[in-house]
N, C-alpha and C positions, 0 to 999 in steps of 0.2 A: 556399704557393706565390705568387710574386707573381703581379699582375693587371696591372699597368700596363706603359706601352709600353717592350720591349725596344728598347737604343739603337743596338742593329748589326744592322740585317736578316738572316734567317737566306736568306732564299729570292731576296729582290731587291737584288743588290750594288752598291753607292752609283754605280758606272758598269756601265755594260752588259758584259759577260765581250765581245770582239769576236773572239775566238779561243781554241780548244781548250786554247792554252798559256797564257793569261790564268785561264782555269778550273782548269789545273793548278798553276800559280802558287799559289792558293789553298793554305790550309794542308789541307784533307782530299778535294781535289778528284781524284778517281778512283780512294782509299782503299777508298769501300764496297764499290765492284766490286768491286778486288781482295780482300778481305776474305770476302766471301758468295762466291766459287768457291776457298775456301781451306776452308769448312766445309762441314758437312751442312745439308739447308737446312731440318732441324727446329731446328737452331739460328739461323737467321734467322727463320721465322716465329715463336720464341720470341720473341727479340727484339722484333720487330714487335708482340705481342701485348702485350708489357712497355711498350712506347712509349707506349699508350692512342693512337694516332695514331688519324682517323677521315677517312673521306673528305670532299675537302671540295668536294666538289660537287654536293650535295643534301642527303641524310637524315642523315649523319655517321656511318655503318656502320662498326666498328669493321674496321679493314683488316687486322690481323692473323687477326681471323674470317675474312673472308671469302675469304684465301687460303687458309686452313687447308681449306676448303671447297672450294675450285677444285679443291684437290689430293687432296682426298676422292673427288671424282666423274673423277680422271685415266683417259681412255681407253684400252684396251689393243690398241687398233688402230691411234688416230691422235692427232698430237701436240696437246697444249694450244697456244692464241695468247694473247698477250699484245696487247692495245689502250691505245692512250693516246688518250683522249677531250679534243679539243682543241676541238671541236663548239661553242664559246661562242655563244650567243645569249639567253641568260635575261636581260631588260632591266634596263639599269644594271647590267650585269656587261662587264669590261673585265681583270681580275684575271690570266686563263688565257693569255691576249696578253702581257699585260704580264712574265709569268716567263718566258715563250717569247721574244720578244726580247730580256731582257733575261739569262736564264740556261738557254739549252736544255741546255745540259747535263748540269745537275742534274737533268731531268728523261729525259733518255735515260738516264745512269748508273742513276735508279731504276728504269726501265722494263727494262732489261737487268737488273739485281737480280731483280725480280720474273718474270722469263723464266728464268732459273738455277734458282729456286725451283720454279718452278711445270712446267716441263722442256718451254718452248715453245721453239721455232726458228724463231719467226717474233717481230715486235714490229709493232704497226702505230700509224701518229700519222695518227690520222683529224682531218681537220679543214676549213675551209668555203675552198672555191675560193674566192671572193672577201677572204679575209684574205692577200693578196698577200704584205705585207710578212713576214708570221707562216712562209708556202709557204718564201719563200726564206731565211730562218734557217732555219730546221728543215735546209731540206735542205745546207742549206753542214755545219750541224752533225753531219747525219749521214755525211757526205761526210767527216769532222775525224777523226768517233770510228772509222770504216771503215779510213782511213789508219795511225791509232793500233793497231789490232788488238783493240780495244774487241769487235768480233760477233765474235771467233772464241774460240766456249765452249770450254775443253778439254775439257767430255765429250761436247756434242751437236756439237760443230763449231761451222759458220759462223751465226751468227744472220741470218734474214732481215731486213733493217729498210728497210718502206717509209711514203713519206709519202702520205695518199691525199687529195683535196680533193672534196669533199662540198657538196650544196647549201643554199644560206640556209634552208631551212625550220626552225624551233623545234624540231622532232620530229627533228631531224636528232640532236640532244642528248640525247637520251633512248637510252639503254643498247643493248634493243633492236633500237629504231628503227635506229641506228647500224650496229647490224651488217647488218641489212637489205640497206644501202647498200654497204657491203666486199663482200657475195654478190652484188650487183649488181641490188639490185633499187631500188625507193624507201621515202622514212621511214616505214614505217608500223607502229608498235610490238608485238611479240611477246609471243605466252601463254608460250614457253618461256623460264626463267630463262636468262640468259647460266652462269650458274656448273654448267648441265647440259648447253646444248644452247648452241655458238656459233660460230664461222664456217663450219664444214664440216655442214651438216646430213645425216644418216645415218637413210634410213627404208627400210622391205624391200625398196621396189622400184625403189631406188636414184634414187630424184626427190624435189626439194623440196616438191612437192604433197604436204599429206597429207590431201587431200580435207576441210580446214575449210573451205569457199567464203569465206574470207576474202584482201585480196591481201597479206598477212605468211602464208604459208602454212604457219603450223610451228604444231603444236599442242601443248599440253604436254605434255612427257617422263616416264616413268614407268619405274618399276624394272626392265620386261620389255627394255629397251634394252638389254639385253644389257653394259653400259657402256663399247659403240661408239661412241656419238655424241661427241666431246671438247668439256670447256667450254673456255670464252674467258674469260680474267679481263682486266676494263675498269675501270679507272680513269680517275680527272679529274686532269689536268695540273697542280695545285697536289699532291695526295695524292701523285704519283710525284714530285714534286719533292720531298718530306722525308726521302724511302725513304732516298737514298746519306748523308743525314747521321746517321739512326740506325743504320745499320750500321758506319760509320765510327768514331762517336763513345758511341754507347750508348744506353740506353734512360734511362739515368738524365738524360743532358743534354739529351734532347728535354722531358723531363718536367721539369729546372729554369724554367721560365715556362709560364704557363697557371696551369689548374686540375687537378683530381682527375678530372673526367669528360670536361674537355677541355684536355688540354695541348697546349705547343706554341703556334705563332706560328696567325696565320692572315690572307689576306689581303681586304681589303676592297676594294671602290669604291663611292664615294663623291659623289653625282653629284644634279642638281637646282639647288637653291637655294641651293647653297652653292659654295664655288670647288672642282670637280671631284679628286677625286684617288684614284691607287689605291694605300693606305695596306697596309702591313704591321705587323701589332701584336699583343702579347701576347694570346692568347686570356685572357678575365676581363674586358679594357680595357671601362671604361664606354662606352656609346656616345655619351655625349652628350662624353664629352670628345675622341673622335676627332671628331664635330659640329663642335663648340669649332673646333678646328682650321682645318677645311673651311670655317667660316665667316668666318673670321678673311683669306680670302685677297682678294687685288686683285678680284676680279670677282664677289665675293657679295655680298648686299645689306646693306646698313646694321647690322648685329645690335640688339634689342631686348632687355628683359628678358625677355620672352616667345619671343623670337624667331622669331617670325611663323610658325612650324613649324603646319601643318595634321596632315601624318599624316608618317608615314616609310615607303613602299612598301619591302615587303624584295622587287626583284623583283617576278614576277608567281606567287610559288612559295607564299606563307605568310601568314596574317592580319598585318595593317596593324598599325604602331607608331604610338598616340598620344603628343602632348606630353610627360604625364604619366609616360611609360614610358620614355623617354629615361636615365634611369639604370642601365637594365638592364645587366647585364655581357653582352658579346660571347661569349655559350658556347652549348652548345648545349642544359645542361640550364636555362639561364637562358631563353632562347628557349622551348622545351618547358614550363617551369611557367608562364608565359605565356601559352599556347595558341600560337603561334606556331611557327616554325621559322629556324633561320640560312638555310640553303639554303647559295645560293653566296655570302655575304656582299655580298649588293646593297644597297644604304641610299639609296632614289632619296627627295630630303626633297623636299615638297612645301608651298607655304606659303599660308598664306592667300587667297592672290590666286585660289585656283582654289578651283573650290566642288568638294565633293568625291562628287558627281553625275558630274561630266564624269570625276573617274579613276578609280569605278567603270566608266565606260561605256569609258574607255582600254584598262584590262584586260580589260575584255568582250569589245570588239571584236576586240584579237592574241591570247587564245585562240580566241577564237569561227573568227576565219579560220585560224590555225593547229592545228586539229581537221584530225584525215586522213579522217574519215569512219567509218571501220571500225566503230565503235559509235555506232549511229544516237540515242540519247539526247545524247552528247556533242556533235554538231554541228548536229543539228536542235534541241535547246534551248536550246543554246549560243548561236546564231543569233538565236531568240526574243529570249533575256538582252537579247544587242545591239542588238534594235533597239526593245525596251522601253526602255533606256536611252540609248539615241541620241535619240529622242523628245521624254524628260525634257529632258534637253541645250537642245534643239532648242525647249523650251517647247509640245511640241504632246502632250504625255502629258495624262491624267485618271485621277482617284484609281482607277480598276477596273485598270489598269497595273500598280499594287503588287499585287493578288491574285494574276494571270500571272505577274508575275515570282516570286513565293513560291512556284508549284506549277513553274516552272520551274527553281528554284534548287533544288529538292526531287527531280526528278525529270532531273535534268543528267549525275546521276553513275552512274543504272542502267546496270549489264550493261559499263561502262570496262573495260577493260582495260592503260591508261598512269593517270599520275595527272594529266593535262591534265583533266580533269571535274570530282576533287573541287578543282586549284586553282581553278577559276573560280569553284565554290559557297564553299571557303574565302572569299577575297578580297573579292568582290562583298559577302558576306555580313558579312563582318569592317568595312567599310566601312560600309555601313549599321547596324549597330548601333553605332556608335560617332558616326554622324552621322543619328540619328532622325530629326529635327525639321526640318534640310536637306532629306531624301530626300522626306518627307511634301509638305515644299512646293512643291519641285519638279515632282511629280506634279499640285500640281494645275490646273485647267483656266485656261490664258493665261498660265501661270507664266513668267518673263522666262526670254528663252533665255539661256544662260550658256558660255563662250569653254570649247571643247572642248579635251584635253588628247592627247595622245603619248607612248603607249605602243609603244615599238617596239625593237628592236635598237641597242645600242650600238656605234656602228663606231668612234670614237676618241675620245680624249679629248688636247689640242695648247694649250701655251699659256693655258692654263684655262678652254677655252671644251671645252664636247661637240659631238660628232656623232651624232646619231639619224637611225636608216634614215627619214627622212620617205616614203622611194618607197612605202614601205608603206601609205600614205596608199591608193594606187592598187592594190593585192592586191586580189585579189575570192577568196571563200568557194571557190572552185576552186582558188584557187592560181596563177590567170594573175592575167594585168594587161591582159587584157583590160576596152575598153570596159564591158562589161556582164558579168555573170553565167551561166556554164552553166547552173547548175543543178543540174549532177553534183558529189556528192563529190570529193575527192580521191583516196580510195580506189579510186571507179569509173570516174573520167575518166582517170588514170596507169594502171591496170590493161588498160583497153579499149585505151587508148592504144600500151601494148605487147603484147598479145594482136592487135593488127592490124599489129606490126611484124614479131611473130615471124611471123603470116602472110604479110605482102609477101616476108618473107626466102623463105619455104618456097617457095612461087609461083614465085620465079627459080632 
């Protein structure tokens, strides 16, 4: 199978689709729908399962599975939802935007695919109030497909399709947490899997409490459920964008480019020290030659034979790429033998100029304040991490620093519940063994302070320059921007917060 870079984007069309008839224009553009309500839909999650498609906004779960699965645990009370997780915020990620303005409708057609399949009547494109431009595509687009007769299923009827806009928080992105936010509460991620228990939660005495004193209040689901409670199947906005062309076109031509474990295109960004881009390319592609690329542009630095490359942050989701590793193939069991992971395909390069002290304490910090609280090891040592390594930064740490941070980086991830815990010990950790000798000297006593780095949200990439959330400079461990610090978790300041609202309501 090849590995190198396909020459016609499958996902992102050399100009932006600006209309529904532009999309239909296209040679397969509103085929797969038609197709998948023309069969049983054991023959589309065949399909799907023939594809090797994987999701591609985290762990790479094989997507034909996990619908096979959704539809396993279908309620016989109440309907399946279908979510499209538009939630982008995992740093140097820009990818899920970028298909969204530039092809919504490859990714509603899959999202309706997968509503057919799965026998939901609703669709929802969850995604962050503050992505303005992303809000009103979406909604023009859904406004396109409503006109066309796109939601009206011939067997369930009319599809619901809304768009919901969600708050900047990191955990907003997390599966979950996400739905949290649909039921109307805040991000704070859930015991119960989405694929058993998801937007409508169902318990005997007909309340979301189920007495976990926690404020995601759904405890995990069990076989006695009668299989009342309906899942929710959630995908990520690149994953539902491949759906309408393997139903349209086959399983075999999704699987023409890539590899065996991961076919198929996939997309990147590209972002750092190099000229910014969010590149679509054969899964297999070396990394170092989509690098090549990125480096190659007007606004990157000089190139070297070495190319001044320190580490390559994937994200803040997966242990760090050295130099050396830069020929890896873009897959996921490439990544995986590695010890690493793709994630979202974030490749934030960082180069020499920064010591790699300070993007330890980058990443420490936007987990550390991006922690909801709910598992008091994750945010209370989380905490610690950051400001042992702020410290360092700062030149005012000593060698008894690295002992704390070891029992801290060791004891981060007890009792999680989201995987916000083990990435901090990943990363932080990945880091430091890769820069020993750094880290030691940093620690120790009057060590020069060194130019702190920026970890935070990607909000655009224009002309080859980025935009990173810097306001996050000013977050405190509450989640205000407040001056100063609560004190309180997240968990416990938002919770109290609305526990004294539902009171004031009662009171009038």
């Amino acid at each position: 199978m090849s590995t190198t870079s396909v020459s016609s984007a499958r996902l992102i069309p050399p100009a932006p689709f600006a209309t529904l008839a532009d999309y239909l224009a296209m040679a397969t553009g509103g085929e797969g729908l038609r197709a998948a309500r023309l069969v049983d839909r054991e023959v589309v999650i065949a399909e799907m399962e023939a594809s090797g498609l994987r999701g591609r906004g985290g762990a790479g779960f094989p997507t034909g599975t996990k619908w096979r699965t959704v539809v396993s645990y279908e309620s016989t009370a109440l309907a399946t939802s279908v979510v499209v997780n538009a939630a982008e915020g995992e740093p140097g990620t820009f990818k899920d935007r970028t298909i969204l303005l530039a092809n919504p409708y490859a990714v509603l057609e899959g999202a309706l695919i997968a509503a057919r399949v799965v026998g939901a009547r609703s669709v929802t494109i969850a995604t962050k109030q503050r992505f303005t431009d992303v809000v009103a595509r979406v909604r023009q687009a859904v406004e396109e497909i409503r006109a066309a007769g796109w939601l009206d299923d011939p067997t369930v009827g009319e599809i619901e399709m809304t768009v919901v806009e969600g708050p900047g928080e990191y955990l907003y992105g997390e599966e979950t947490a996400l739905l949290e936010v649909l039921d109307g509460r805040q991000p704070f991620p859930r015991i119960a899997p989405p694929w058993r228990r998801g937007l409508v939660e169902v318990v005997a005495d007909d309340q979301v409490d189920s007495g976990s004193g926690l404020p995601a209040k759904v405890d995990l689901a069990v076989e006695a459920d009668d299989n009342v409670a309906p899942p929710v199947l959630v995908d990520n906005v690149e994953t539902f964008a491949n759906v309408a062309g393997i139903v349209a076109r086959g399983a075999s031509w999704f699987r023409s480019v890539g590899t065996e474990e991961s076919p198929g295109t996939i997309v990147c960004t590209i972002t750092g020290a190099v000229n910014p881009a969010v590149i679509e390319v054969a899964m297999g592609t070396p990394l170092r030659a989509v690098l090549d690329d990125a480096m190659r542009g007007d606004n990157a630095p000089e190139p070297t034979e070495e190319r001044n490359i320190l580490c390559v942050l994937m994200g803040v989701s997966n242990a760090i790429l050295t130099p050396d590793e830069l020929d890896l193939p873009i897959s996921y069991e490439a990544m995986r033998a590695r010890g690493t992971g793709l994630g979202s395909a974030s490749f934030i390069v960082v180069d020499d100029s920064t010591h790699p002290v300070a993007v330890a304490a980058g990443v420490s910090r936007f987990l550390a304040v991006e922690s909801c609280g709910q598992c008091s090891p994750c945010k209370r040592d989380g905490l610690d991490i950051s400001d042992v390594l702020a410290s360092m930064v700062a030149g005012t740490a000593d060698p008894s620093d690295l002992a704390k941070l070891e029992k801290r980086l060791d004891t981060v991830v007890v009792g999680a519940r989201c995987s916000l815990a083990t990435q901090h010990q990943v990363v932080v950790t990945s880091i430091f063994e890769a820069f020993p000798e750094a880290t030691r000297a940093q620690a120790e006593v009057n060590a020069e302070p060194v130019e702190p780095y920026l970890v935070a949200e990607l909000l655009g990439i224009d002309d080859g320059t980025t935009t990173v959330d810097e306001s996050f400079l000013g977050k405190q461990p509450d989640w205000t921007y407040d001056e100063r610090d609560s004190g309180q978790v997240p968990a416990e300041r938002l919770d109290d917060h609305r526990q004294q609202l539902d009171a004031d309501a009662s009171a009038e």
